[in-house]
C-alpha positions as CSV (number, residue, x, y, z in Angstrom):
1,X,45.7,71.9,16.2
2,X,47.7,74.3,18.8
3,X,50.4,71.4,20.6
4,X,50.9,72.1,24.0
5,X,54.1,72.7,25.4
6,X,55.2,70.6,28.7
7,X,57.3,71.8,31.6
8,X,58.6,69.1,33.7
9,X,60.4,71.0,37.2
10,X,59.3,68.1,39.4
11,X,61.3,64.6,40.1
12,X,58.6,62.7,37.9
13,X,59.0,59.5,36.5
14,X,57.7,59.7,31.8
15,X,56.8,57.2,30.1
16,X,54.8,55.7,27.4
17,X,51.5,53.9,27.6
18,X,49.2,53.8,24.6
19,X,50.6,56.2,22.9
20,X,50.7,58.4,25.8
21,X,52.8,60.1,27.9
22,X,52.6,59.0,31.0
23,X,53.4,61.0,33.9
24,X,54.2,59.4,37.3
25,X,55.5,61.8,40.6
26,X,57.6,59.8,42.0
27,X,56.9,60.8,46.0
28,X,53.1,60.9,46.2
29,X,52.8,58.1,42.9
30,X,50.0,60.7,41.0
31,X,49.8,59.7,37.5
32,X,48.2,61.8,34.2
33,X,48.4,61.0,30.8
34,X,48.6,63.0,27.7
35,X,48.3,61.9,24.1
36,X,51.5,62.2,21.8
37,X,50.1,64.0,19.3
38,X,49.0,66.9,22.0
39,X,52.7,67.7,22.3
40,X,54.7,70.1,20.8
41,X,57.5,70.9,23.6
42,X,58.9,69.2,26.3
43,X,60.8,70.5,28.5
44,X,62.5,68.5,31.2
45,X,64.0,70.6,33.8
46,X,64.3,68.7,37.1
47,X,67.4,66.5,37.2
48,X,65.7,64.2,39.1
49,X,63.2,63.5,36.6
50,X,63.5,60.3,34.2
51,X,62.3,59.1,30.5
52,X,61.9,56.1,29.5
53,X,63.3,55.4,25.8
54,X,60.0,54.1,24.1
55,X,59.0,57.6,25.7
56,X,61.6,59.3,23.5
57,X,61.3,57.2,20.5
58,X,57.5,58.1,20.2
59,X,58.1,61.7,21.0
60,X,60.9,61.7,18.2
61,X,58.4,60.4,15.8
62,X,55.5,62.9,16.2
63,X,58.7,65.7,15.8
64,X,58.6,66.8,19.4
65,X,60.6,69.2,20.7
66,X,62.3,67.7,23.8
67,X,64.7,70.2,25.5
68,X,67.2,69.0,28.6
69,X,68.0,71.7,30.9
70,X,71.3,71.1,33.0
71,X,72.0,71.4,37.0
72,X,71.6,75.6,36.6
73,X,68.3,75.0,35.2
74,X,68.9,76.2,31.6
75,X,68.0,74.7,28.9
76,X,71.1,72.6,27.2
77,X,70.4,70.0,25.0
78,X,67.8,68.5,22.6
79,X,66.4,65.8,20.8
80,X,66.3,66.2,17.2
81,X,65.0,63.7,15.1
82,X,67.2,63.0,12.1
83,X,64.3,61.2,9.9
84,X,61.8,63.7,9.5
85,X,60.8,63.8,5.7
86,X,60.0,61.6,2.9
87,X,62.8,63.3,0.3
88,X,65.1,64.5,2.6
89,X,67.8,63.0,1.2
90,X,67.1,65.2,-1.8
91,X,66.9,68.8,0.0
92,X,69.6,68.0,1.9
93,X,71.4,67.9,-1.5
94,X,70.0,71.0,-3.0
95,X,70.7,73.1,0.9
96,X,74.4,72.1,0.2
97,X,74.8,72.7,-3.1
98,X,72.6,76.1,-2.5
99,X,74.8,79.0,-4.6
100,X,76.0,81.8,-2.6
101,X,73.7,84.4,-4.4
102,X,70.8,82.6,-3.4
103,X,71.8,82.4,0.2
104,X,72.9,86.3,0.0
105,X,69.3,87.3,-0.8
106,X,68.2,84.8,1.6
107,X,69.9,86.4,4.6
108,X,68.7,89.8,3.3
109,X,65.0,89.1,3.6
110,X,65.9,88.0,7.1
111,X,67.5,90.9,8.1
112,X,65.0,93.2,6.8
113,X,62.3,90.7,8.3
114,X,64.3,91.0,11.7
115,X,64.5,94.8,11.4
116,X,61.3,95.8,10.6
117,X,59.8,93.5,14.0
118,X,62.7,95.3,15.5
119,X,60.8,98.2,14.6
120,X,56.8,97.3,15.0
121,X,57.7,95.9,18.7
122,X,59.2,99.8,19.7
123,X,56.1,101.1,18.3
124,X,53.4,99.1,19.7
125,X,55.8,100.3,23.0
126,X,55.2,103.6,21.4
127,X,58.6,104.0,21.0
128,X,59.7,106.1,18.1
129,X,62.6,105.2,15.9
130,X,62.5,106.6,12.6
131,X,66.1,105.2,11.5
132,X,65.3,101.5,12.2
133,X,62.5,102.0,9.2
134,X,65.1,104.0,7.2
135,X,67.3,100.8,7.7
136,X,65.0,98.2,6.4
137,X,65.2,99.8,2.7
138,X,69.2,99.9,2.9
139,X,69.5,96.2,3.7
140,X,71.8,95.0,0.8
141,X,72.3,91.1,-0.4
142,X,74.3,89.4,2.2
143,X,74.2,92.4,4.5
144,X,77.3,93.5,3.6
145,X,77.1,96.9,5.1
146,X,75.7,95.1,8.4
147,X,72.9,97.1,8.8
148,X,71.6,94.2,11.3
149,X,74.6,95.9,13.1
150,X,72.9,99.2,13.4
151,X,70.1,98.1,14.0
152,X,70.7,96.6,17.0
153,X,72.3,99.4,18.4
154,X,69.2,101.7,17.8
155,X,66.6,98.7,19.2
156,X,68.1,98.1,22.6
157,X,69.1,101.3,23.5
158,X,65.3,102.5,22.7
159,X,64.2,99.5,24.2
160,X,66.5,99.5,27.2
161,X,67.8,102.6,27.8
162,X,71.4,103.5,26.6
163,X,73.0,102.3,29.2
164,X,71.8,98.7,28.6
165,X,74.2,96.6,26.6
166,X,73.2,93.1,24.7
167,X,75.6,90.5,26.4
168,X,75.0,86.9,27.4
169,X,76.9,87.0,30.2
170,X,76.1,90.6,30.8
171,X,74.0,92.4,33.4
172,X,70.0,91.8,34.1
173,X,68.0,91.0,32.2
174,X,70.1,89.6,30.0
175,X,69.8,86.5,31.8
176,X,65.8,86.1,31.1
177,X,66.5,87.3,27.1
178,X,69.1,84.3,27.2
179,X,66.6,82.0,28.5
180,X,64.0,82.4,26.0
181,X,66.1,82.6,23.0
182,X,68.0,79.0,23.9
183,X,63.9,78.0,24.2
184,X,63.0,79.7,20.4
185,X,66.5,78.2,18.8
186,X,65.4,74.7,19.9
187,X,62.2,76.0,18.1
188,X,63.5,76.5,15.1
189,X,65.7,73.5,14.9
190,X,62.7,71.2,15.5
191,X,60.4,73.4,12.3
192,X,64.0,73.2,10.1
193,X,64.1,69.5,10.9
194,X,60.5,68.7,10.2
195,X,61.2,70.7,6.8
196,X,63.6,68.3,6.0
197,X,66.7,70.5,6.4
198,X,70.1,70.4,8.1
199,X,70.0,72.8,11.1
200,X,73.7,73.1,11.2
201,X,74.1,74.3,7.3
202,X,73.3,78.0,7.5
203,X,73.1,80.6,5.0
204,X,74.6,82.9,6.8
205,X,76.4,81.9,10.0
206,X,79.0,79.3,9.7
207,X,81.1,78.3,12.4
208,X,82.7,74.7,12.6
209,X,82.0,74.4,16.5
210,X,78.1,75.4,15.8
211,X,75.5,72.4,14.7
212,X,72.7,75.0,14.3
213,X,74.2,77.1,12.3
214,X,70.7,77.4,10.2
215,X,68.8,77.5,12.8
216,X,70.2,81.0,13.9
217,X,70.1,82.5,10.9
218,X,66.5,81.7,10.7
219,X,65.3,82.9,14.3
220,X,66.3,86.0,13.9
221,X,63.0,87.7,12.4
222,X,61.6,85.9,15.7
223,X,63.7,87.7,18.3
224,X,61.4,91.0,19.0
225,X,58.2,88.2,19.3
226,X,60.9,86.7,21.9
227,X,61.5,90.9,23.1
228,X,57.4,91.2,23.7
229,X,57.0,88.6,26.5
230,X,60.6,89.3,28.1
231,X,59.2,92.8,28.6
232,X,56.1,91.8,29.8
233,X,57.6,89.8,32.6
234,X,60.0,92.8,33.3
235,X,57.1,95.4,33.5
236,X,55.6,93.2,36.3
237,X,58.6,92.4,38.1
238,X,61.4,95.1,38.1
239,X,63.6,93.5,40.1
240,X,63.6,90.1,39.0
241,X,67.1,88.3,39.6
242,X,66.3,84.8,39.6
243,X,63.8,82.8,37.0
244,X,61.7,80.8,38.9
245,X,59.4,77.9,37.1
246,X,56.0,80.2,36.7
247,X,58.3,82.8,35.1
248,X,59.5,80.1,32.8
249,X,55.9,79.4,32.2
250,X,55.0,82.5,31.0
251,X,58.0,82.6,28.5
252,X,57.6,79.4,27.2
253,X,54.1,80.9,26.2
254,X,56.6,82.2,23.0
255,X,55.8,79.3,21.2
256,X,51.8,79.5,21.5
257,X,51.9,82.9,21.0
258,X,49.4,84.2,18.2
259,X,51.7,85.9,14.8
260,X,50.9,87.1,11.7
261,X,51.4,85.9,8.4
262,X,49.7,88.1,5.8
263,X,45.9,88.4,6.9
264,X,46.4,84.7,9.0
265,X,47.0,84.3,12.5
266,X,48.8,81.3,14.0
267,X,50.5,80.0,16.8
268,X,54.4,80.5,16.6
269,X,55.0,77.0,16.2
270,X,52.7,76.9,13.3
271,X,54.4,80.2,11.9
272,X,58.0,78.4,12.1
273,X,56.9,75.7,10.4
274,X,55.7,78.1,7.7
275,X,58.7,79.6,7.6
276,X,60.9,76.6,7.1
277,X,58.9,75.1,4.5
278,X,59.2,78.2,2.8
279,X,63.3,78.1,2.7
280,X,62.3,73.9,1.4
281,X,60.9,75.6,-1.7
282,X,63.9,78.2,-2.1
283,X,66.3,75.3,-1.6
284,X,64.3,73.6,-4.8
285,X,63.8,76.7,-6.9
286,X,60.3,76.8,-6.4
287,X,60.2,80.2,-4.6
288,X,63.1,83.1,-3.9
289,X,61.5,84.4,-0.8
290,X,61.1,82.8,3.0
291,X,57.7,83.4,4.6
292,X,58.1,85.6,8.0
293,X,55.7,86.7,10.6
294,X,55.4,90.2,11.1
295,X,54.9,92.4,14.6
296,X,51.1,94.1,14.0
């Protein structure tokens, strides 16, 4: 079942009623209902809006993704349930105790996985660029040449132009590639909790200030999905300065979005979920590789 994902920008009243979440506007007193299990994402934008606890509780135990976005309208926090799995105990033992070979080859599937999307979205743009392919097969364990590096360089300035540069707090549209890729780490986090794993324990990035640490290693290969819509939105508006709620809309449509995993389609969320089951099973020696979507 494809959970829907809930965008709250109106001072609204949520809470829980049957097993529902109940949604009340709190100047004209409309009320809708939608059942727990529908859920996949909320997002709760408007400051004036309010949850109830029960609310919360319930939506922690289906493993929703609830995202708080602060006064500038950008998405900030989230609630991450820290029960999610029967023996998570155990894999939280095995992610820690992971050896460092393992977690080299680990981050070189992901790189290669990130590149070679990198390289599908510029095609399907019918954008040629022969050296992000050549790059794929030079991707060593751990990435110690940092062909991810390279990479990047050749993806946004094909995407973008060259005189584009990649910055958070840099020029538009960095703003609207920020946006969605605070939307996919909260994602991940949720699919990497519901697998039973510690976001904050990465295999490649590691930073004492950072409690998703795992979490950004793993959305990497999911960035050009991210790229796609981000485009899309640009195509039709130019000029766009400002993200308004239906241009949120349409990004939050990332985590709907059909992928592909061998011959099988699935929505993103579905994908993710794959994906971190697939690190579970590394973790426990039952597998050396992690299961990534790829660009068609």
């Amino acid at each position: 079942m494809i959970r829907r994902t809930i965008f709250i920008s109106n001072p609204v009243r949520l809470s829980l009623k049957d097993q529902q979440m109940k949604i009340e506007v709190k100047e004209s007193g409309q009320q809708t209902s939608i059942p727990i299990e529908d859920v996949g994402f909320l997002v709760v934008e408007n400051m004036q809006a309010s949850v109830s606890v029960p609310l919360l509780a319930a939506l922690n135990e289906q493993n929703v993704g609830v995202i708080f976005c602060n006064a500038s309208h950008m998405p900030s926090s989230m609630l991450l349930t820290l029960d999610s799995h029967s023996v998570q105990t155990e894999i939280f033992a095995l992610q820690l105790n992971a050896s460092e070979p393992l977690k080299k080859q680990l981050w070189q599937q992901t790189i290669k996985a990130k590149i070679r999307n990198q390289n599908f979205h510029l095609l399907s743009r019918g954008i040629e660029a022969p050296g992000l392919a050549n790059l794929v097969k030079q991707v060593q364990s751990g990435d110690t040449t940092n062909r991810e590096g390279m990479a990047a360089r050749i993806y946004w300035q094909s995407l973008m132009g060259k005189g584009f540069v990649r910055d958070r707090n840099g020029s538009p549209p960095n703003f609207v590639f920020n946006y969605i890729y605070i939307v996919l780490r909260a994602a991940v986090a949720r699919a990497l909790a519901g697998s039973g794993l510690l976001p904050a324990m990465g295999i490649h990035h590691h930073n004492r200030y950072n409690s998703f640490c795992l979490a950004d290693d793993i959305m990497e290969p999911y960035r050009p999905f991210a790229d796609q819509l981000v485009m899309e939105l640009i195509e039709e508006e130019p000029e766009l300065t400002v993200l308004e709620t239906v241009h949120k809309m349409k990004l939050l449509k990332l985590l709907q979005a059909d992928v592909s995993t061998g011959k099988q389609k699935r929505p993103l969320l579905l994908a993710l979920s794959e994906t971190t089951a697939s690190l579970a099973r590394c973790f426990r020696g039952e597998s050396r590789e992690i299961t990534y979507p790829k660009i068609n």
